[in-house]
C-alpha positions as a Markdown table, in Angstrom:
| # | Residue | x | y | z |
|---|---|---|---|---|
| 1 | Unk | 143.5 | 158.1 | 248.2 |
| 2 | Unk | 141.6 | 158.3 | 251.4 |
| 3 | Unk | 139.1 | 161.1 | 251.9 |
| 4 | Unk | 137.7 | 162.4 | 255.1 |
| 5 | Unk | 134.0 | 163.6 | 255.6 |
| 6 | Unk | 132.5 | 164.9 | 258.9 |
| 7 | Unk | 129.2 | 165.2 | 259.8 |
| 8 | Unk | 127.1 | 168.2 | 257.9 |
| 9 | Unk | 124.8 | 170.8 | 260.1 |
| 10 | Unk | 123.0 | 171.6 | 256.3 |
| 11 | Unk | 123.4 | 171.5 | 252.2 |
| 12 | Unk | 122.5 | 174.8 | 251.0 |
| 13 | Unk | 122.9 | 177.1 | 247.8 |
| 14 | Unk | 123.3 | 175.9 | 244.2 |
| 15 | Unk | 125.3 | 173.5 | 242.2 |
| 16 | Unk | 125.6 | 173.1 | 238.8 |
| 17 | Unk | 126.8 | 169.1 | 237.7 |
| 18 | Unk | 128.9 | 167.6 | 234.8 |
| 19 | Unk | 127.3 | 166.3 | 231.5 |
| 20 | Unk | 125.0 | 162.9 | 231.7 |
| 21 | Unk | 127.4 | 160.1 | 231.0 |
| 22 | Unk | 124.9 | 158.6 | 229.4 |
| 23 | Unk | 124.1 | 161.2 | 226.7 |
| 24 | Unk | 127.9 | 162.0 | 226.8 |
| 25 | Unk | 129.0 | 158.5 | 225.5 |
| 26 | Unk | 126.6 | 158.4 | 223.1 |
| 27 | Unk | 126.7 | 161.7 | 221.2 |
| 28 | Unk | 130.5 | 161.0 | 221.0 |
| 29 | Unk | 130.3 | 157.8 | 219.2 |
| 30 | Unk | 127.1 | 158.6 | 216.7 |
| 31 | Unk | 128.9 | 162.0 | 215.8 |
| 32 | Unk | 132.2 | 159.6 | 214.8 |
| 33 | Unk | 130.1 | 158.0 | 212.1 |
| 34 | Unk | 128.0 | 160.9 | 211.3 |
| 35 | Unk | 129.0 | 164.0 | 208.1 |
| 36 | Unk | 130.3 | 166.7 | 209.6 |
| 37 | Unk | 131.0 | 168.3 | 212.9 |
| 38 | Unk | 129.4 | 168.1 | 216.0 |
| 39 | Unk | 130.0 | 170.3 | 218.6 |
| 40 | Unk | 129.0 | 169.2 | 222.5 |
| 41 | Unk | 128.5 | 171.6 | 225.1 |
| 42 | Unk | 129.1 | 170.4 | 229.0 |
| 43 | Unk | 130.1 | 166.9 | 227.9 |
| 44 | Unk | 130.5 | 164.8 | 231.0 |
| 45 | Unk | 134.2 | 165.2 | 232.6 |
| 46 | Unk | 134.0 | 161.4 | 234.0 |
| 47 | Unk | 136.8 | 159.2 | 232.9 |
| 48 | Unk | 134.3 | 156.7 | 231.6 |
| 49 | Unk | 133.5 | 159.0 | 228.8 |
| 50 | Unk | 137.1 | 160.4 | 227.5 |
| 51 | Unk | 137.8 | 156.5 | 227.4 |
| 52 | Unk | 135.1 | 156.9 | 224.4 |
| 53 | Unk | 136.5 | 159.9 | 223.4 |
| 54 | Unk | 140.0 | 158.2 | 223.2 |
| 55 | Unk | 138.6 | 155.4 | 221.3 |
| 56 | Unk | 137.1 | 157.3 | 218.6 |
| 57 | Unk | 140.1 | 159.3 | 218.1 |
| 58 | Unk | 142.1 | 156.5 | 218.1 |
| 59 | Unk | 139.6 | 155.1 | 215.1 |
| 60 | Unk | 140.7 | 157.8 | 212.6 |
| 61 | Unk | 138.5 | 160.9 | 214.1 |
| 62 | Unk | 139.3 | 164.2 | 214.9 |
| 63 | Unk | 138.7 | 164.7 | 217.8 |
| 64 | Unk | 139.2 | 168.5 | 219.7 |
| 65 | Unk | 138.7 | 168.7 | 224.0 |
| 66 | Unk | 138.2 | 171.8 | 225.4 |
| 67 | Unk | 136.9 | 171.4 | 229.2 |
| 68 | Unk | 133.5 | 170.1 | 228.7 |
| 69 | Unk | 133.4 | 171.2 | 225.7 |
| 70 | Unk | 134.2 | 168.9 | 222.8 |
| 71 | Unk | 134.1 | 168.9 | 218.8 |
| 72 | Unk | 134.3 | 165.4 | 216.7 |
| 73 | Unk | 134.5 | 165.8 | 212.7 |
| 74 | Unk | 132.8 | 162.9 | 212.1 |
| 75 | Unk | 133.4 | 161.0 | 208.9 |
| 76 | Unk | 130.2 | 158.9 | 207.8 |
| 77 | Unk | 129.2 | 155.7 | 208.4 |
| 78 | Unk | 132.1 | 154.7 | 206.3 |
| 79 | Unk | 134.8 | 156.8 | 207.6 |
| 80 | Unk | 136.2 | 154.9 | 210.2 |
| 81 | Unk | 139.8 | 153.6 | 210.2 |
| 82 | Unk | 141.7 | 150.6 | 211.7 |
| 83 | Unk | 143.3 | 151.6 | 215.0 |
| 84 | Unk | 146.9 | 151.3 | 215.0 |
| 85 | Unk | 146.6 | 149.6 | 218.2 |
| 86 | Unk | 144.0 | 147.9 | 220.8 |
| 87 | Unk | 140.9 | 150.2 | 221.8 |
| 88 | Unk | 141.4 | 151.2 | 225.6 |
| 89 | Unk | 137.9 | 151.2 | 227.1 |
| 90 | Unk | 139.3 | 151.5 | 230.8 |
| 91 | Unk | 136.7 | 151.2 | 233.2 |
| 92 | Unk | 133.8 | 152.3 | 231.0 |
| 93 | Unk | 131.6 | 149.1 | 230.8 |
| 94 | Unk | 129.8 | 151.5 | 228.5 |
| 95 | Unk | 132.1 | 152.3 | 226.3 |
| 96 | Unk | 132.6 | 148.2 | 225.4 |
| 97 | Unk | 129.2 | 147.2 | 224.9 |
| 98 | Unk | 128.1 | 149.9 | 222.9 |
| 99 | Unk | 131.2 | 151.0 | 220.6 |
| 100 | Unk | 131.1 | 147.2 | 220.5 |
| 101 | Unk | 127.9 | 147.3 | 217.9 |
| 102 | Unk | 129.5 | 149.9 | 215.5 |
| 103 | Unk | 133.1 | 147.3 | 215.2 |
| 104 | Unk | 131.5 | 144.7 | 214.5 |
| 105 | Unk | 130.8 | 146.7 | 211.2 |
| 106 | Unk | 134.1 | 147.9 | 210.2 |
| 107 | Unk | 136.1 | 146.1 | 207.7 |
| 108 | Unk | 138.6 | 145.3 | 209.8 |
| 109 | Unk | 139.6 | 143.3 | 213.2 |
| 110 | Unk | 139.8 | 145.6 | 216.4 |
| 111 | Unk | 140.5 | 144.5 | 219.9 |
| 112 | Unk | 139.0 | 146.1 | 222.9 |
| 113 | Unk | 140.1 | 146.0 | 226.6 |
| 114 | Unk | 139.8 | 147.9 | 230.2 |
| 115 | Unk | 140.8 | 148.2 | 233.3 |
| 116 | Unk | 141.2 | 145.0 | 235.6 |
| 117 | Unk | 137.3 | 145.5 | 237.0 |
| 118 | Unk | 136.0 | 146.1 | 233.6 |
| 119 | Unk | 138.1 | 142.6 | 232.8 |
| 120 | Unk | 135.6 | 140.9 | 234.9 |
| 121 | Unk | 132.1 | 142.0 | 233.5 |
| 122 | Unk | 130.5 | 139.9 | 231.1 |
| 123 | Unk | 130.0 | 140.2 | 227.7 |
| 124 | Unk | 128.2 | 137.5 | 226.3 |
| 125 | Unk | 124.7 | 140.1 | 226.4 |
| 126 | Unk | 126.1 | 142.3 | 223.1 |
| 127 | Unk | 128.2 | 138.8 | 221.9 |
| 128 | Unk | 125.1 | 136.9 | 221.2 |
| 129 | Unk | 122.8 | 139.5 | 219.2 |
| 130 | Unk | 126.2 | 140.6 | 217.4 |
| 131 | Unk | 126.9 | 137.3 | 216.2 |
| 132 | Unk | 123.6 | 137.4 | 215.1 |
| 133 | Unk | 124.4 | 139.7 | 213.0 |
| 134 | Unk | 127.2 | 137.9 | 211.1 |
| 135 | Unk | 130.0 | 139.5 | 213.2 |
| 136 | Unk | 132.5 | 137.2 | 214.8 |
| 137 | Unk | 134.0 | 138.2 | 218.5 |
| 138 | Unk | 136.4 | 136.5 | 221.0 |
| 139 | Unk | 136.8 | 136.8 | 224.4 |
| 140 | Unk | 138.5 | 135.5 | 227.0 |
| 141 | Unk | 136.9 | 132.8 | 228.3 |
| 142 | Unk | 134.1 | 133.1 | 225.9 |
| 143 | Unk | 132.6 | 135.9 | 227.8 |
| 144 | Unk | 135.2 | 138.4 | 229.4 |
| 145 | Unk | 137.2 | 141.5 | 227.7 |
| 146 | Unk | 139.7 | 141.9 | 225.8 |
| 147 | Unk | 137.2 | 141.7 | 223.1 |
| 148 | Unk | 138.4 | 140.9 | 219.3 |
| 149 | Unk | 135.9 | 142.1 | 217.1 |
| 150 | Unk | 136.3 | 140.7 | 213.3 |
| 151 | Unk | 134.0 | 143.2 | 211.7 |
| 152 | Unk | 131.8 | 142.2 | 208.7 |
| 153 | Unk | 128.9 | 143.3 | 206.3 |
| 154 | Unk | 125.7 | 143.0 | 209.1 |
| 155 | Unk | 122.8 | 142.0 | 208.3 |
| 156 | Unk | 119.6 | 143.0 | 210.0 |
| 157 | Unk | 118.4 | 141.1 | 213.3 |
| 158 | Unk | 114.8 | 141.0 | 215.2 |
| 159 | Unk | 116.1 | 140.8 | 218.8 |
| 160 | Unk | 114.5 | 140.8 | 222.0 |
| 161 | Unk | 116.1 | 141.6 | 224.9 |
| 162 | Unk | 116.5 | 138.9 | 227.5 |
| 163 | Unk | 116.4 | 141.4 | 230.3 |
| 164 | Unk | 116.3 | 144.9 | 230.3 |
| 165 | Unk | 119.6 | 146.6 | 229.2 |
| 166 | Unk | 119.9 | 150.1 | 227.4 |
| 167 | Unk | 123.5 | 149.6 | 227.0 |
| 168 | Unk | 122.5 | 146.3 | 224.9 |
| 169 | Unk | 120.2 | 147.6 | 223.2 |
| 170 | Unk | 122.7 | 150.4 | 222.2 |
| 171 | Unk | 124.8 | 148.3 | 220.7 |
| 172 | Unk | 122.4 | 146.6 | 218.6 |
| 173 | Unk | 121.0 | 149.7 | 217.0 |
| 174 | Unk | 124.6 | 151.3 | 216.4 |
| 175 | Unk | 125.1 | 147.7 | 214.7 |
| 176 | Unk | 121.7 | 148.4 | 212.9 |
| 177 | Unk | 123.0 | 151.4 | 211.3 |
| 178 | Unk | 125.3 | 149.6 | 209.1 |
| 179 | Unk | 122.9 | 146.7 | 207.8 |
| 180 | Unk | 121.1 | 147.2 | 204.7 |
| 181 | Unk | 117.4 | 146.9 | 205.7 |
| 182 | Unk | 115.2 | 147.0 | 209.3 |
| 183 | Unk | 117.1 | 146.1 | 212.9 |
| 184 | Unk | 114.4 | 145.6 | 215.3 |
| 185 | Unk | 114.7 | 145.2 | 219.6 |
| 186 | Unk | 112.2 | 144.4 | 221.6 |
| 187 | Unk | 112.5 | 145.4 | 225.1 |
| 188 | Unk | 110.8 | 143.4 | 228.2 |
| 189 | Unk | 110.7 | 146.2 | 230.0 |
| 190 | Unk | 111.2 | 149.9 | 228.7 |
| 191 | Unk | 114.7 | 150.9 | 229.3 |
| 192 | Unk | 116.5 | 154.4 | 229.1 |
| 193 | Unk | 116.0 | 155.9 | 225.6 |
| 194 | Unk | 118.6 | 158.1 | 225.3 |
| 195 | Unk | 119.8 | 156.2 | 222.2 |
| 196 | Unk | 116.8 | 156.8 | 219.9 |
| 197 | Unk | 116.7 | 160.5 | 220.8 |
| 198 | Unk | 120.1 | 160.7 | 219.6 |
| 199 | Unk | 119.4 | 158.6 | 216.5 |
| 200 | Unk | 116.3 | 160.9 | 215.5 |
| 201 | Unk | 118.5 | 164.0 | 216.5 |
| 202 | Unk | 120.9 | 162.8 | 214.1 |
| 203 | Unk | 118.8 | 161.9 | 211.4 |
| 204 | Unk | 118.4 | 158.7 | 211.3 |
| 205 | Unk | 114.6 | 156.7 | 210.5 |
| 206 | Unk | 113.5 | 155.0 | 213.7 |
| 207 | Unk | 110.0 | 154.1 | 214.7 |
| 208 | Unk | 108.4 | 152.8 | 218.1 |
| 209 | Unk | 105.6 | 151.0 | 219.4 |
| 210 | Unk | 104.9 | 148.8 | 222.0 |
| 211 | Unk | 108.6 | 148.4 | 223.2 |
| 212 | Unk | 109.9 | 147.4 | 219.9 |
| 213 | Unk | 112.1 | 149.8 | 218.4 |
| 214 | Unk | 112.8 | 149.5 | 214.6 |
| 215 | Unk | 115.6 | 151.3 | 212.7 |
| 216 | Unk | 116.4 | 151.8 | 208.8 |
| 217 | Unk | 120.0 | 150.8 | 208.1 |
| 218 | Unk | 122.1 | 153.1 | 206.2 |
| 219 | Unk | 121.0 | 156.4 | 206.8 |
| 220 | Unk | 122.9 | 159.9 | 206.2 |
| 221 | Unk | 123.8 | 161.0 | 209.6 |
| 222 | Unk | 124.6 | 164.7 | 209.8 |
| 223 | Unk | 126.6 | 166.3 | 212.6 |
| 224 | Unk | 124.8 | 168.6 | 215.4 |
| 225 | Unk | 125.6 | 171.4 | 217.9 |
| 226 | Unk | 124.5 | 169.2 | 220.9 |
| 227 | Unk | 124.2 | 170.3 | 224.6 |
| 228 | Unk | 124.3 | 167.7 | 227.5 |
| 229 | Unk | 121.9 | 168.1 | 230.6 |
| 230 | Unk | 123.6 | 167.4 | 234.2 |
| 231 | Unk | 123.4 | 164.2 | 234.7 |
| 232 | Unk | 120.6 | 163.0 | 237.0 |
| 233 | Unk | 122.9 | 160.1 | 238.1 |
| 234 | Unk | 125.1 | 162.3 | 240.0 |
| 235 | Unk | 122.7 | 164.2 | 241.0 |
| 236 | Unk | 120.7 | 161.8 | 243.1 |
| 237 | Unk | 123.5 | 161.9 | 245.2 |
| 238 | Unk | 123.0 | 165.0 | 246.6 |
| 239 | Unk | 118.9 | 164.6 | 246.3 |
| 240 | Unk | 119.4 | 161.9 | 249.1 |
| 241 | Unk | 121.9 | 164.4 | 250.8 |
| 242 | Unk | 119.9 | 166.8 | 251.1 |
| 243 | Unk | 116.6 | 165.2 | 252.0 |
| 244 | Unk | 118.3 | 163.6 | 255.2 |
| 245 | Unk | 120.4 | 165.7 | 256.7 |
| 246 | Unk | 118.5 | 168.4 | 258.4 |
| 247 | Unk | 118.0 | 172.0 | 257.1 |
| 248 | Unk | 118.9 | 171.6 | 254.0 |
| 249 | Unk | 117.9 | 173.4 | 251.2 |
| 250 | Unk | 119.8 | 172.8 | 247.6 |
| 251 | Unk | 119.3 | 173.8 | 244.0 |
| 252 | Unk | 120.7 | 171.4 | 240.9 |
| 253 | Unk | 120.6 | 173.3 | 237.7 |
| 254 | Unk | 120.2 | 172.0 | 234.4 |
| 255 | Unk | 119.3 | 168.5 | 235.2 |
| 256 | Unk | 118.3 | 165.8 | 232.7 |
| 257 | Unk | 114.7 | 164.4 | 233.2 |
| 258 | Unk | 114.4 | 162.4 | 230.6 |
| 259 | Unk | 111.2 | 159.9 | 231.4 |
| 260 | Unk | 112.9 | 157.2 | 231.5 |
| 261 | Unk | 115.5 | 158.3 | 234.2 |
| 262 | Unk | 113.2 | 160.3 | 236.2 |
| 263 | Unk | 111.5 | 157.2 | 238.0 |
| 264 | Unk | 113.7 | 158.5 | 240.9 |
| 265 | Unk | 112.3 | 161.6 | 241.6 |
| 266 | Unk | 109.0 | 159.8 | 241.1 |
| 267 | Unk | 110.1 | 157.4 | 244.0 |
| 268 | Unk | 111.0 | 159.5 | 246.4 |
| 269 | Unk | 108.3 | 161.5 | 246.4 |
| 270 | Unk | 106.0 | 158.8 | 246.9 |
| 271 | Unk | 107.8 | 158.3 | 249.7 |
| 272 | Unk | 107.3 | 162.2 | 251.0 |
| 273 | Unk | 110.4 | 163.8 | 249.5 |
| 274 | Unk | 109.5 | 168.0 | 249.0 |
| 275 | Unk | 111.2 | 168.0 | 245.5 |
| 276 | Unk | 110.6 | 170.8 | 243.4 |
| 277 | Unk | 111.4 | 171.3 | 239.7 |
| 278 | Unk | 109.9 | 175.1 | 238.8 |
| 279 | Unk | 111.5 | 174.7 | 235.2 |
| 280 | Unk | 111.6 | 172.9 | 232.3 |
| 281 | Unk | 112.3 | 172.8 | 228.9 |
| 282 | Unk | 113.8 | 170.7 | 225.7 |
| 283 | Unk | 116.6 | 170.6 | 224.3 |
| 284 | Unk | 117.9 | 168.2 | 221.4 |
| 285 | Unk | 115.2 | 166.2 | 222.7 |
| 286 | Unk | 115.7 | 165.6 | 226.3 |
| 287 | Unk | 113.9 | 167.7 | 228.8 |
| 288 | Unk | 115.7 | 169.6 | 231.2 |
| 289 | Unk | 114.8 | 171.5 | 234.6 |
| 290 | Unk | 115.9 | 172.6 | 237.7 |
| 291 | Unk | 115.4 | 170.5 | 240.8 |
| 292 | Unk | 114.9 | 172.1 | 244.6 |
| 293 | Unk | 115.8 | 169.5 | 247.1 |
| 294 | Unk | 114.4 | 170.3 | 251.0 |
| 295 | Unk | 114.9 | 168.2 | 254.2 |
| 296 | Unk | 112.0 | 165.7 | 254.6 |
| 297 | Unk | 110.7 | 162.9 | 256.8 |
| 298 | Unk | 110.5 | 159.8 | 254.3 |
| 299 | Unk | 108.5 | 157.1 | 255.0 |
| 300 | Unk | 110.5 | 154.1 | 253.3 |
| 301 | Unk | 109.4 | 151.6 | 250.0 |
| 302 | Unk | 110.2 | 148.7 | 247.9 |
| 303 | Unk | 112.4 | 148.7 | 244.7 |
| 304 | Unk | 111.1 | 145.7 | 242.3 |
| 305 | Unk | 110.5 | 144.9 | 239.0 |
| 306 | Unk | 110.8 | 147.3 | 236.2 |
| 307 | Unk | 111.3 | 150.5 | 238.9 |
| 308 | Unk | 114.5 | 147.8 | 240.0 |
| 309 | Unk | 115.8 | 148.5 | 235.9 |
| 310 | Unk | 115.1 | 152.3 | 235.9 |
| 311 | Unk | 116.8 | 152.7 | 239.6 |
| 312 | Unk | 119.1 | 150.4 | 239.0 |
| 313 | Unk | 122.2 | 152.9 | 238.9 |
| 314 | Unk | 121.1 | 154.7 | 242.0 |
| 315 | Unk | 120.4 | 151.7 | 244.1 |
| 316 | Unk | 123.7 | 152.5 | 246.3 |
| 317 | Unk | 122.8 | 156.0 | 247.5 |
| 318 | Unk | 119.3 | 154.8 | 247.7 |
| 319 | Unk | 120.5 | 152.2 | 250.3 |
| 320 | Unk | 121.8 | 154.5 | 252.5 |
| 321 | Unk | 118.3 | 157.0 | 252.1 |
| 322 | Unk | 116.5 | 153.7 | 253.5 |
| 323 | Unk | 118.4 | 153.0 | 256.7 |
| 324 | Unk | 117.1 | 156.6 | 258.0 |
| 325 | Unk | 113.8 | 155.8 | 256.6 |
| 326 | Unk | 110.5 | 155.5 | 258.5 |
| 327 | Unk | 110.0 | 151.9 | 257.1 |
| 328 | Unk | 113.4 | 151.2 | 255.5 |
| 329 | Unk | 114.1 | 150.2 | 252.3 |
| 330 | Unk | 113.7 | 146.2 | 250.3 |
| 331 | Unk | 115.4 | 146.2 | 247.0 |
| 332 | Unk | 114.3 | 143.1 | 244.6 |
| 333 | Unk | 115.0 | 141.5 | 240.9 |
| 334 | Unk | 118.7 | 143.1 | 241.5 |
| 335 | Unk | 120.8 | 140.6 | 240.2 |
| 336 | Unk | 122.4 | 143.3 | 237.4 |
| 337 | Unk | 124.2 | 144.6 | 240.2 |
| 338 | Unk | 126.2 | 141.7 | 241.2 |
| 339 | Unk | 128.2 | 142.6 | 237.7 |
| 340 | Unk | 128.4 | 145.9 | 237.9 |
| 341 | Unk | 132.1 | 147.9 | 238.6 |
| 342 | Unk | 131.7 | 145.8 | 241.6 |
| 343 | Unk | 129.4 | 142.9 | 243.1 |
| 344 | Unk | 127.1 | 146.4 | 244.6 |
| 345 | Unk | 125.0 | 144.3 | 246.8 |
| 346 | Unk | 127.8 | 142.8 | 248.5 |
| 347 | Unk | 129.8 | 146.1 | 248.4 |
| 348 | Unk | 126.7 | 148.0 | 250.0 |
| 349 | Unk | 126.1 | 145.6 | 252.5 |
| 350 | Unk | 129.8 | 145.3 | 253.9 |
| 351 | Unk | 130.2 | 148.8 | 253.8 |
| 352 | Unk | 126.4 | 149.6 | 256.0 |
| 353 | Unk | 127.6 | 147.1 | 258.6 |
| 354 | Unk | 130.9 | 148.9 | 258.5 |
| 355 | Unk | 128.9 | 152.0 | 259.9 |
| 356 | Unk | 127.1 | 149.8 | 262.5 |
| 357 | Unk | 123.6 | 149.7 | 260.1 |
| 358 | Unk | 121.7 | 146.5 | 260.0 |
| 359 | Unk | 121.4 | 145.0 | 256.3 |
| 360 | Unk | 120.5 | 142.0 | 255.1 |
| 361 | Unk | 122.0 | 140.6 | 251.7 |
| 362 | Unk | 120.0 | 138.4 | 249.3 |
| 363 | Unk | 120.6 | 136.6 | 246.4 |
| 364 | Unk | 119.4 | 139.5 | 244.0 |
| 365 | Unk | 118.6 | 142.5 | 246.5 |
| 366 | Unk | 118.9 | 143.7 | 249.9 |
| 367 | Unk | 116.9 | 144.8 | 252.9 |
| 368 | Unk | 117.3 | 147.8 | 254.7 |
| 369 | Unk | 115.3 | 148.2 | 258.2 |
| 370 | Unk | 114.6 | 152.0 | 258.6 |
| 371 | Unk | 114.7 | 153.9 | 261.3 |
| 372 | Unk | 118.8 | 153.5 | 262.1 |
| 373 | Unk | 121.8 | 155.9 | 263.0 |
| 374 | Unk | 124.8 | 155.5 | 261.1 |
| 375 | Unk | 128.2 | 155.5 | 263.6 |
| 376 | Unk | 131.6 | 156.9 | 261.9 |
| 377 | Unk | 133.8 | 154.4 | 260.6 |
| 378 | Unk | 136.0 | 153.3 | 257.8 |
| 379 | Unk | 134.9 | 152.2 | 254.3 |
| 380 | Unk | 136.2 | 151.2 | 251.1 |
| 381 | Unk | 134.7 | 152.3 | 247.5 |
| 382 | Unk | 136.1 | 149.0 | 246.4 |
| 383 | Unk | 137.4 | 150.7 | 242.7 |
| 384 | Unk | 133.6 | 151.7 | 242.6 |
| 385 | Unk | 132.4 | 155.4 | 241.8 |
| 386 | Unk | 128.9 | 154.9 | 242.8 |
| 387 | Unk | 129.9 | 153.0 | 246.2 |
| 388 | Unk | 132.5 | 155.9 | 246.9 |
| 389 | Unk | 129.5 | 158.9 | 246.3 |
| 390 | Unk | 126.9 | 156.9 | 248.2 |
| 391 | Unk | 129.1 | 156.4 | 251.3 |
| 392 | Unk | 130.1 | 160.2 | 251.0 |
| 393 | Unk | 126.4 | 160.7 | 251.4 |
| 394 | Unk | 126.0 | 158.3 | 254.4 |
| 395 | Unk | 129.5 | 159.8 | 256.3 |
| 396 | Unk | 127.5 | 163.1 | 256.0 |
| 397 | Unk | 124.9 | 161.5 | 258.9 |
| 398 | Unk | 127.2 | 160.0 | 260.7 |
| 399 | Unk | 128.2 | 160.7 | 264.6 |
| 400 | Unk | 131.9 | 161.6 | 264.1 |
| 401 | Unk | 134.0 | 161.9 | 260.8 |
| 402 | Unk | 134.8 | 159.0 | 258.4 |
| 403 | Unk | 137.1 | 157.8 | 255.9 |
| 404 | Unk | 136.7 | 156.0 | 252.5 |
| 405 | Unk | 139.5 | 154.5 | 251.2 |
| 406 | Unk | 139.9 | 154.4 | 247.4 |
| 407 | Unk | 137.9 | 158.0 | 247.2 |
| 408 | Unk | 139.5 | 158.2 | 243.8 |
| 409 | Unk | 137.3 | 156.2 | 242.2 |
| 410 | Unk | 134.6 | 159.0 | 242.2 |
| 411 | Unk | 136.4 | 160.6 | 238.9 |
| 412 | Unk | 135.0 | 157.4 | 236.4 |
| 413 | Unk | 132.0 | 159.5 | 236.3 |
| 414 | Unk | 132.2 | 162.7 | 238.5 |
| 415 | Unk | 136.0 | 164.4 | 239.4 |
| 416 | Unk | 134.0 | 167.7 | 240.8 |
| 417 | Unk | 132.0 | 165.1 | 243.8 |
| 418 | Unk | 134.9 | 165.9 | 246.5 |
| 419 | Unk | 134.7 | 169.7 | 245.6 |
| 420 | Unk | 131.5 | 169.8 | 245.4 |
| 421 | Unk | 130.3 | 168.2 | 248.0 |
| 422 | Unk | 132.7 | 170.4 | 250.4 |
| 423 | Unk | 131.3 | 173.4 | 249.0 |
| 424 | Unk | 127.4 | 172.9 | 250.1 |
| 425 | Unk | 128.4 | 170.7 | 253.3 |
| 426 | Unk | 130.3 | 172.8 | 254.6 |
């Protein structure tokens, strides 16, 4: 599918954005193995996430959709049942990794593919710790989906993360609920935490300190009424929007600023973004707000280190944000991006040179000189919804109209972007 974008005068009014895909994937699979129902309000309408929701479902759950709102009966830690057939993750890199750590429990073998993109991302990050555990898993190659999980009594590991990875860590505690005794990660760097809010929301025993998270195996679980905050993620896309193109003025409702995922907003407005977020609250322990946007003159920055792991989804969009900086933008310690949906520093870099924007690809980041105009042109998401959203963004400042080809792929995580961007762009 090819989308068209012309130029915007202004992004104005309110939006309102799907469920964090994040929360959304992870709700679903802990209310699987807790008692009882759970009810989710504004789960996320990506594809990534029904891929988990099909997966669960198609492990013996009941599982009820009604628009983003979605019901799982959850069985116990002990309820799960041999799939009749092999698990579809399709291009949800999170639903394999982390649905990963509760197989490797089950009494039975279960094999786990995707898409032909997902086919290519490594594996070996959850295959190690799980084998740990006592589990047995092949891959292709050793390291590539489909996965074939032998499931087995786990026993409780002490694991440290070799780089920073919430989606690996994930998967170890969900393997932790199952062992008899304490599952401990360490982290190098502290990553999204989504996972032991859910845990603690859910009932299970989990203490912190210092970057080492420690979980009792075997606790009752007990189904919740849940509700998911818009996901920040999607959001930043129309942050960026709006802070370049000029007179714009934009309101996001109900946006999750969770700590750990709000290093953006922190970022940009150390580099002069007028972001405003006049509410907040908490809800099933993630905080939630509203976030004003306003047109501002940004001075540019560096992405390294740990901000590189907190940013590391909104790299892409935040690309584009440093080609019309002041001082542009240098992205370091990247290297998770060259296995994401696609190789995103190569994918970025093509796709800014497309557009006539000077870019300069390293071996694990980027540089981005500010100060540039971006020409119309022709790009390619390359199967990837983050590469399709940012380029909207970038089309949005360009001199004429543009076209992405492969616009589709916005729907992994966000079917609404096309709409929704019309509707504030104009």
């Amino acid at each position: 599918m090819q989308q068209r974008i012309s130029p915007a005068s202004a992004l104005t009014g309110a939006i309102t954005l799907p469920g964090d895909k994040s929360i959304s994937h992870r709700y679903a699979m802990i209310s699987a193995i807790a008692d009882g129902e759970s009810r989710i309000h504004n789960y996320s309408t990506g594809a990534d996430c029904h891929s988990t929701l099909s997966c669960v479902r198609a492990l013996g759950i009941d599982v009820e959709v009604a628009g983003a709102e979605v019901v799982i009966r959850g069985k116990g830690l002990d309820g799960l049942r041999a799939p009749s057939g092999d698990l579809d993750a399709g291009n949800s890199g999170s639903t394999i990794r982390m649905l990963s750590g509760i197989l490797a429990a089950q009494p039975f073998l279960t094999r786990i593919f995707g898409d032909e993109s997902l086919s290519r991302r490594p594996m070996q990050r959850i295959m190690r710790p799980l084998a740990e555990m006592g589990a047995e898993i092949g891959a292709r190659e050793d390291k590539f989906p489909p996965l074939e999980i032998h499931g087995t009594r786990l026993r409780p590991i002490d694991y440290t993360l070799p780089v920073p990875s919430a989606q690996v860590k994930t998967c170890v505690l969900l393997a932790g609920l199952f062992a008899e005794g304490q599952t401990s990660v360490s982290e190098p760097v502290a990553s999204r935490d989504h996972t032991e809010i859910a845990l603690r929301e859910f009932g299970a025993d989990l203490k912190i300190a210092q970057r080492k998270i420690t979980l009792s195996g075997r606790p009752h679980l007990t189904g919740r009424e849940l509700m998911v905050p818009a996901d920040l993620s999607s959001a930043a896309f129309f942050i960026v929007a709006a802070l370049l193109v000029p007179g714009s003025q934009l309101t996001i409702r109900g946006v999750g600023l969770n700590p750990t995922r709000s290093a953006l907003l922190d970022f940009l407005t150390g580099m002069g973004a007028k972001i405003l977020i006049p509410t907040l609250e908490c809800w099933n322990g993630e905080l939630i707000g509203d976030i004003i946007v306003q047109h501002s003159e940004l001075k540019g920055g560096t992405v390294e280190g740990a901000l590189t792991a907190a940013l590391i989804d909104e790299i892409p969009v935040l690309a584009i944000l440093g080609a019309a900086t002041e001082e542009g933008l240098i992205v370091k310690d990247a290297g998770e991006l060259r296995v994401k949906e696609t190789d995103r520093i190569r994918t970025v870099v093509e796709n800014l040179r497309r557009l006539g924007v000077e870019a300069e690809e390293r071996a694990d980041g980027m540089v981005i000189p500010g100060r540039q105009k971006f020409r119309a042109g022709q790009f390619d998401s390359f199967g990837d919804h983050r590469i399709a959203m940012a380029f909207a963004v970038a089309a949005l400042l360009a001199d004429g109209p543009s076209v992405i080809e492969n616009a589709e792929a916005a729907s992994v995580s966000f079917p609404e972007f096309w709409s929704t961007l019309a509707r504030i762009a104009g």
